[in-house]
N, C-alpha and C positions, 0 to 999 in steps of 0.2 A: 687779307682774308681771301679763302681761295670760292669760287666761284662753284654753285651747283647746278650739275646736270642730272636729268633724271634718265631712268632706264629707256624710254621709247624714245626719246633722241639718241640716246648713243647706238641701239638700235639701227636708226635711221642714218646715223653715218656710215655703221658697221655695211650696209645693205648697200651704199651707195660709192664705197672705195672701187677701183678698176681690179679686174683679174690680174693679177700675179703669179707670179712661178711662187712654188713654195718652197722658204729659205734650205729646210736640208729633209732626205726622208724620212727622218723618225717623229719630224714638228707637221705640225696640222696649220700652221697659220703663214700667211704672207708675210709678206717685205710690210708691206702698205698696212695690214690688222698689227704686225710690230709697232710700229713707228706711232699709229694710234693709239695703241693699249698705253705707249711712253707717256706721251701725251698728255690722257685722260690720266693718268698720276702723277706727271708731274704739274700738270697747268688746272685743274679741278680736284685733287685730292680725290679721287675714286680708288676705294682701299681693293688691296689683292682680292679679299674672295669676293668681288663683287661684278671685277674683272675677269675672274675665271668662270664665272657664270655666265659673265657674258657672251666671254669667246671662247667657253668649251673647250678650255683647258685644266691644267688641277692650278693647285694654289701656289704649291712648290712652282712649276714652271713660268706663270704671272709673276712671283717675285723674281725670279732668276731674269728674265727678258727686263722690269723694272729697272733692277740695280746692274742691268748692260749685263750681265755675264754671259747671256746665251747672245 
């Protein structure tokens, strides 16, 4: 059974990663908001659009980062 987090913690991690260079210039998100958004889906079950809401991305590219292709 996967574990739940609610919005104002993920939040609160989102706010407290370090600065990073951003992976390439067409993506808006870090190394370090990567590695988290993997994370938050694969170790709590947080589905795509709830993910792209969070980090202000669309749906399409939260699945894509999810299943590693980007």
């Amino acid at each position: 059974m996967t574990q739940t987090i609610t919005d104002s913690e993920i939040r609160a991690r989102i706010s407290q990663l370090p600065p990073g260079r951003i992976t390439d210039a067409r993506e808006r998100l870090t190394v370090w908001q990567i590695d988290l958004m993997r994370e938050l889906h694969e170790d709590y079950g947080v589905g795509y659009r709830r993910l792209s809401r969070l980090f202000g991305v669309c749906k399409t590219h939260t699945r894509r980062i999810c299943l590693y292709e980007r």
